[in-house]
C-alpha positions as CSV (number, residue, x, y, z in Angstrom):
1,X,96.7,130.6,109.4
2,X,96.2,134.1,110.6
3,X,99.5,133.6,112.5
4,X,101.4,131.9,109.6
5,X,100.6,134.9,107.4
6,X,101.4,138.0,109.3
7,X,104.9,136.2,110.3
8,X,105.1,135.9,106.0
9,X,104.2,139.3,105.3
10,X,106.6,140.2,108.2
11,X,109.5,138.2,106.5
12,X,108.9,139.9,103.4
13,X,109.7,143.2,104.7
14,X,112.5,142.3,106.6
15,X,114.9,140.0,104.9
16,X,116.2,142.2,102.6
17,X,117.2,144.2,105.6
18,X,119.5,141.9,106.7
19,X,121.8,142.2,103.7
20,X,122.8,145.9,103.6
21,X,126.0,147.0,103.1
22,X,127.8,149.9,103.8
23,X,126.9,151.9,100.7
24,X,123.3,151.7,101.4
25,X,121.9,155.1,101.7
26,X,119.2,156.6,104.4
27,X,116.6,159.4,103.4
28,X,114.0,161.1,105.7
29,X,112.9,164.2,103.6
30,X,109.1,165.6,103.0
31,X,109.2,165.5,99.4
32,X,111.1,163.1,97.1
33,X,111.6,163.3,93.6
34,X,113.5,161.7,90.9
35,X,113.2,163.2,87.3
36,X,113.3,160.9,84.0
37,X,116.6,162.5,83.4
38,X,117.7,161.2,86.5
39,X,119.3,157.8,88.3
40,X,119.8,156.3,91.7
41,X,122.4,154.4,91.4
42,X,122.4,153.5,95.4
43,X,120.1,150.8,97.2
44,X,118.2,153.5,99.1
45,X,115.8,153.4,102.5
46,X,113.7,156.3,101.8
47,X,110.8,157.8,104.1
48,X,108.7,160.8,102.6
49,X,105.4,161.7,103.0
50,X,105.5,162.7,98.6
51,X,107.2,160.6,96.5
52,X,107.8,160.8,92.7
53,X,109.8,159.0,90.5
54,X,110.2,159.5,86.9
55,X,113.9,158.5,86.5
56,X,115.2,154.7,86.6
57,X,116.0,153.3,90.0
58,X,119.3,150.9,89.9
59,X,119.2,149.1,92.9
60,X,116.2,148.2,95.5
61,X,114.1,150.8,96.7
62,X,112.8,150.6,100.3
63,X,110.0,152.9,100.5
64,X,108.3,154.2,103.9
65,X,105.7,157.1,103.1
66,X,102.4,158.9,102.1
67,X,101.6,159.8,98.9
68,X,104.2,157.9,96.4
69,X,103.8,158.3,92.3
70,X,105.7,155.6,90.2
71,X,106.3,156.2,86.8
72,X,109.6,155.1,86.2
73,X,112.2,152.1,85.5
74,X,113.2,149.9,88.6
75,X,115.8,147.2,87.8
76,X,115.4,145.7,91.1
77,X,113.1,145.3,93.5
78,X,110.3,147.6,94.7
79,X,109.1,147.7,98.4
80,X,107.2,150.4,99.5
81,X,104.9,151.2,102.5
82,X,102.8,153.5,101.7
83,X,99.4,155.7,102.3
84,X,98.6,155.9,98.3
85,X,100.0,154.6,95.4
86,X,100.2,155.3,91.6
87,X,102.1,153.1,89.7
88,X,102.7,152.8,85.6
89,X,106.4,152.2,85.2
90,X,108.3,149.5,84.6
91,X,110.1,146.7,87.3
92,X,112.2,144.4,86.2
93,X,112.1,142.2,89.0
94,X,109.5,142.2,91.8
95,X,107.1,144.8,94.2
96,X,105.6,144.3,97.4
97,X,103.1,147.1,98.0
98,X,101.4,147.7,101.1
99,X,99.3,151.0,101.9
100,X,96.1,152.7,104.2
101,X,95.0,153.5,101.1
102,X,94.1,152.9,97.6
103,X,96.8,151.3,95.3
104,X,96.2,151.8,91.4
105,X,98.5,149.7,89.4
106,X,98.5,149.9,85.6
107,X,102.3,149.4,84.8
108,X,104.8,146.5,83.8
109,X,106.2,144.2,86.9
110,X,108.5,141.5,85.1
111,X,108.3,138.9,88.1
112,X,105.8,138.9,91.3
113,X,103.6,141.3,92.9
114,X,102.3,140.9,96.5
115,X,99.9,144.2,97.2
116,X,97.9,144.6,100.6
117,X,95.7,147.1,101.0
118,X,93.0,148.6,103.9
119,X,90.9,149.7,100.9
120,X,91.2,149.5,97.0
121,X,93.4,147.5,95.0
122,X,93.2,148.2,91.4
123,X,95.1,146.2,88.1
124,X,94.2,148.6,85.1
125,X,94.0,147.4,81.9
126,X,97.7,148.5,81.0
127,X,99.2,146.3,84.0
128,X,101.3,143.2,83.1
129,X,102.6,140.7,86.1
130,X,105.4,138.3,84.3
131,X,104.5,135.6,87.3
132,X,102.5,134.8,90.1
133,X,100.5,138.1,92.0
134,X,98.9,138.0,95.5
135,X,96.4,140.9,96.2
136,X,94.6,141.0,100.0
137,X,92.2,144.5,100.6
138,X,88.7,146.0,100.5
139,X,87.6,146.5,96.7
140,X,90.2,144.6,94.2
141,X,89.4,145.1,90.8
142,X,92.0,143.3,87.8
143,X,92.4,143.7,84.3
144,X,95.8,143.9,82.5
145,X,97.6,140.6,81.9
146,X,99.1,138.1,84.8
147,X,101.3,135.7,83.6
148,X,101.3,133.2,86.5
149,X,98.7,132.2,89.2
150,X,96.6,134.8,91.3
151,X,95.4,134.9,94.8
152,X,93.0,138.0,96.0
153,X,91.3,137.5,99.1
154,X,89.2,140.8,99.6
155,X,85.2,142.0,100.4
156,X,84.1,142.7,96.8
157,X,86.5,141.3,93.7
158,X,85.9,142.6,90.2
159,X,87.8,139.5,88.0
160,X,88.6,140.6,84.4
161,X,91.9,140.3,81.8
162,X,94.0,137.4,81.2
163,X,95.1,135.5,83.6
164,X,97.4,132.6,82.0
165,X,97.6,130.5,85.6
166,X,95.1,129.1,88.7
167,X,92.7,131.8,90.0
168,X,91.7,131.7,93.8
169,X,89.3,133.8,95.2
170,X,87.7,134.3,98.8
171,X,85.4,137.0,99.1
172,X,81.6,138.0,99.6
173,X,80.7,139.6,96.4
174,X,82.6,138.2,93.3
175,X,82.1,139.5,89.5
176,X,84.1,137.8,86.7
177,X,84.0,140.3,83.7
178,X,82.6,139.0,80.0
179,X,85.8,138.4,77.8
180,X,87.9,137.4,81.1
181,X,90.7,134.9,80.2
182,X,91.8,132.5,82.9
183,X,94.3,129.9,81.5
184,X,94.0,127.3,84.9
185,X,91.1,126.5,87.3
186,X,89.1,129.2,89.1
187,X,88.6,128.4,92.7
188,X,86.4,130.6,94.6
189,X,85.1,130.8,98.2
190,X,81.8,132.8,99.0
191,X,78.5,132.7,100.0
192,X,76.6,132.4,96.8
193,X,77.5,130.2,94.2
194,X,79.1,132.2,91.2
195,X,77.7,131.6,87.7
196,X,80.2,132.6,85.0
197,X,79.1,134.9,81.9
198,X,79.3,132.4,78.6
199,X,81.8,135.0,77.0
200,X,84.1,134.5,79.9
201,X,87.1,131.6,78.9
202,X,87.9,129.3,81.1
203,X,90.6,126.8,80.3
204,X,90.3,124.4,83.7
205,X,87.4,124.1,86.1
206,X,85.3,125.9,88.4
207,X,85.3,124.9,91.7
208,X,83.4,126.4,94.9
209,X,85.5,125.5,97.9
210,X,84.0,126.1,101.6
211,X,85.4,128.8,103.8
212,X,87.7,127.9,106.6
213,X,85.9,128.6,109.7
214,X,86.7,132.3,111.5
215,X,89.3,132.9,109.1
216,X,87.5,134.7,106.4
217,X,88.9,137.8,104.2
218,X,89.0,141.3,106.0
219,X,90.5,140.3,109.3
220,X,93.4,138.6,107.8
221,X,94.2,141.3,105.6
222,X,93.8,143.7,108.3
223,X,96.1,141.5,111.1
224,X,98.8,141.6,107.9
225,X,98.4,145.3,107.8
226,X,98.7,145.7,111.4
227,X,101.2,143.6,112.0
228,X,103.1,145.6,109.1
229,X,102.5,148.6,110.4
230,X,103.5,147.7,113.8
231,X,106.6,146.3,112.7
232,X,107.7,149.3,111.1
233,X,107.1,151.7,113.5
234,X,109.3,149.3,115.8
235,X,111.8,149.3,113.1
236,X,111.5,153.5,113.1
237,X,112.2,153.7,116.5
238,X,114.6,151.6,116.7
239,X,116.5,153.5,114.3
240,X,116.0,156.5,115.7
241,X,116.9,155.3,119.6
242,X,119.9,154.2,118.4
243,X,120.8,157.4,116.4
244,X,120.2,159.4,119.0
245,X,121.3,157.5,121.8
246,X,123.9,155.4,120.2
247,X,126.1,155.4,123.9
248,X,123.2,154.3,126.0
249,X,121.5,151.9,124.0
250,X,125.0,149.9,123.5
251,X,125.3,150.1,127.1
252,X,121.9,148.3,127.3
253,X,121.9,145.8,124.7
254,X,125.4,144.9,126.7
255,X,124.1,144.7,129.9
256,X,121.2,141.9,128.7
257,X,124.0,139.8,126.6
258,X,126.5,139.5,129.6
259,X,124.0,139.9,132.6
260,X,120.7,138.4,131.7
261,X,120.1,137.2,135.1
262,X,120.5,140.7,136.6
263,X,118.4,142.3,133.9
264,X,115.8,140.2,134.5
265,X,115.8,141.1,138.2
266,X,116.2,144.6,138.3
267,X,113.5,144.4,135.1
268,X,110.7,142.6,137.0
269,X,111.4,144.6,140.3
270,X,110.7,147.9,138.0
271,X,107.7,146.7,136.3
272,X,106.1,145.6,139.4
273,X,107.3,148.8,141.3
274,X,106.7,152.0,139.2
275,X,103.3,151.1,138.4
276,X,102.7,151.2,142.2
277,X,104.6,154.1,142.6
278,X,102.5,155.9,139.9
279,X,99.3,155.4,141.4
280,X,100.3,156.1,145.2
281,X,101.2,159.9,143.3
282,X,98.6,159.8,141.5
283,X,96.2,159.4,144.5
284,X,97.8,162.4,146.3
285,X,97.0,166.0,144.3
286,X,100.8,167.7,144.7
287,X,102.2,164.4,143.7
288,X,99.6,163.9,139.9
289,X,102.3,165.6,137.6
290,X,105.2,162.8,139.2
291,X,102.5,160.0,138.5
292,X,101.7,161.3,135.4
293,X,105.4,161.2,134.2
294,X,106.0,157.8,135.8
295,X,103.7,155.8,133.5
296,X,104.7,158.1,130.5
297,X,108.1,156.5,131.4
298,X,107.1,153.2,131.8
299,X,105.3,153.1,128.7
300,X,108.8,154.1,127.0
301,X,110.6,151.5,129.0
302,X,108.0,148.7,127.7
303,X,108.1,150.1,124.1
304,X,112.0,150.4,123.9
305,X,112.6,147.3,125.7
306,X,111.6,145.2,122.5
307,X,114.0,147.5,120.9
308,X,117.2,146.6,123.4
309,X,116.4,142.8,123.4
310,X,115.8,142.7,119.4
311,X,119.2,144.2,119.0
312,X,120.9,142.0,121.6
313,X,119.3,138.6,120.1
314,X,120.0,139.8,116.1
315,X,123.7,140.8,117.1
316,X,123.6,137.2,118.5
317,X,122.7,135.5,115.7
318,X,124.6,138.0,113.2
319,X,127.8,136.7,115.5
320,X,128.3,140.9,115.9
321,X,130.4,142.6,118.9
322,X,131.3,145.3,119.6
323,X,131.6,148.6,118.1
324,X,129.4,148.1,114.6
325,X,128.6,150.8,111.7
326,X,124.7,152.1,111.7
327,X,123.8,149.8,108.8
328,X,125.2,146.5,110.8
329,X,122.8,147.5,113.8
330,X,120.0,148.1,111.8
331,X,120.6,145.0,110.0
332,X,121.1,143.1,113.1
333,X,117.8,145.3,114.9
334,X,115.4,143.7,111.9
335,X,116.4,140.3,112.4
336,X,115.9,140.6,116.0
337,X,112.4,141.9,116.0
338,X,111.9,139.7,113.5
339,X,112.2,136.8,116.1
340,X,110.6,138.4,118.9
341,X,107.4,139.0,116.6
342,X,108.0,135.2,115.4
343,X,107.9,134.4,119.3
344,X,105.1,136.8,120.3
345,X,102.9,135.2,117.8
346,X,103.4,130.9,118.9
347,X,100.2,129.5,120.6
348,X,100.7,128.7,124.2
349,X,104.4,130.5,124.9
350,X,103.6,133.8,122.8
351,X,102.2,135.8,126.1
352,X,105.1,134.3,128.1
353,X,107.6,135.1,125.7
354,X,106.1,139.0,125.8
355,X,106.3,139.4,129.3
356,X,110.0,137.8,129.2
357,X,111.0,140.4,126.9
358,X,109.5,143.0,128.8
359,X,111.6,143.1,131.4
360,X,115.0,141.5,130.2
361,X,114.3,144.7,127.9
362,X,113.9,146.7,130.8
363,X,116.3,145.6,133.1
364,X,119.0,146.2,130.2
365,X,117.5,149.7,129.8
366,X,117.4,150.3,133.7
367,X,121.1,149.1,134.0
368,X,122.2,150.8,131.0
369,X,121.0,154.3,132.1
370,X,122.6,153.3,136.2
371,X,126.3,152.5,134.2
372,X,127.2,154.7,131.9
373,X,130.8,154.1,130.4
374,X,132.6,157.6,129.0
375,X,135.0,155.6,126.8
376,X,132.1,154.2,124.9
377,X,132.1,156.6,121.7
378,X,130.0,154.2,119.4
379,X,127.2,151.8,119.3
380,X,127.4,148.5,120.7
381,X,125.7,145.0,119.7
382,X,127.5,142.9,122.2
């Protein structure tokens, strides 16, 4: 289940990703704003550590960033990764929140909201959800109006509003509010048996259901987190390897399309040899600093080789080669590591499938850097 749901949470930050365009634009500023008088007319990827936007968004908003403020108009979707967030605007379609911190919600979101959250989730009594809502953190606490079903697994849930659908909840410490409206059943797991207030309405039927063994609340909230967080920092560097070495890394996602057998070699020979190497310096006193940089560059090579495989396998299955604008690679980098992660995480072949990428990754890498091709001016994908 565990499994099932990080791959979800992982698809929901990625597939939009694999639809950009060329007009799409890319923003990596401190401070972000967007005043009521204003519009973004773009779809937008946008990482800043302050965000504020008062003004009405036009297209999807991809948010990576600290401290983001959201009173304004989105016509489209809102997905943000953030530390905080304050929202009270208006979405015409859907948001899928994720932050480290608390997330205070008391705004209009037409269609669904999916919010994760390390610590406090909060619907004020403003907030209006037009259909279904899924909420996983710490503290959730809801009032406002949802118009479909709701889903909150969390440590402590404070249940109040209208709620016109079903209401599941899985948590230790549960408190329905007097005057709470729920339209369909509630369905609750925890450990004591919840007795309703008689001012609370309920339309359908109360029903305790027993907890699925070791898979219970805050560590399935936290492996979505995690693997959320991990997938964007992969996405990150990925970006940023390929911006900065555009040359190199096309030379090495080419070297594991058209010589996976010689990757693989040269690969496992490396990860079997610098290791060794590393601690025969390290042993030795003039030879510490060369040992010391020798597993600082071999934890690069593991980290990046995920990077140089995920790009080879989404160029693959984009049906990319050659030269390709920033946006194509990025598209086709997402839908790589997308797989790999969907790989990583199967029972049985997940392990194998790591160490596999490990050193096609580096061989590709290792080969890239021994090859280098002058004539190669832009990025490659094939």
């Amino acid at each position: 289940m565990r499994r099932l749901c990080s791959l979800l949470l992982i698809l929901i930050l990625v597939l939009p990703l694999s639809a950009w365009a060329e007009g799409i634009r890319f923003r990596n500023v401190d401070h972000f704003s967007l005043n009521s008088d204003e519009s973004l007319v773009q779809e937008l990827w946008l990482i800043a550590d302050r965000i504020d936007i008062q003004g009405t968004v036009e297209e999807n908003l991809f948010i990576l960033g600290g401290d983001a403020l959201f009173p304004g108009r989105f016509k489209k979707d809102l997905w943000a990764l953030t530390r905080t967030a304050d929202f009270n605007g208006q979405i015409q379609q859907s948001a899928r929140l994720m932050g480290s911190g608390p997330l205070r919600l008391n705004g209009t979101i037409e269609s669904g909201l999916m919010a994760l959250s390390s610590r406090v989730i909060q619907l004020g009594p403003d907030a209006q959800v037009g259909h279904d809502a899924i909420l996983a953190g710490h503290d959730i606490s809801t009032q406002g109006t949802i118009g479909g079903n709701l889903r909150i697994i969390a440590r402590q849930v404070t249940l109040g509003g209208h709620i016109q659908g079903t209401v599941r909840l899985q948590a230790d410490d549960i408190v329905v509010l007097p005057g709470t409206r729920i339209g369909g059943d509630l369905v609750y797991t925890a450990p004591r048996e919840l007795v309703l207030d008689r001012h609370v309405h309920l339309d359908g039927r109360l029903i305790r259901s027993e907890p699925e063994p070791e898979r219970l609340m805050l560590p399935w909230a936290g492996n979505l987190l995690l693997q959320g967080l991990l997938f964007s920092a992969a996405m990150l560097t990925g970006i940023a390897f390929v911006a900065v070495f555009p040359k190199y890394s096309g030379r090495a996602v080419k070297a594991v399309r058209q010589s996976l057998w010689k990757c693989g070699l040269v690969g496992g020979i490396a990860l079997f040899l610098i290791p060794m190497l590393a601690f025969f310096a390290l042993i030795t006193v003039i030879g510490i600093p060369l040992g010391v940089l020798m597993l600082f560059g071999y934890t690069g090579l593991l980290y990046l080789s995920k990077i140089i495989v995920g790009l080879a396998l989404g160029g693959l299955l984009l049906g990319r080669r050659g030269p390709q604008p920033l946006s194509t690679v990025i598209a086709a980098l997402a839908l790589g590591l997308l797989c790999l992660y969907i790989m990583a995480t199967l029972p049985m072949v997940g392990s194998v499938a790591v160490i596999l990428i490990s050193i096609l990754g580096v061989g590709g890498l290792i080969l890239g850097w021994a090859n280098p091709s002058p004539e190669e001016s832009r990025t490659e994908t094939g």
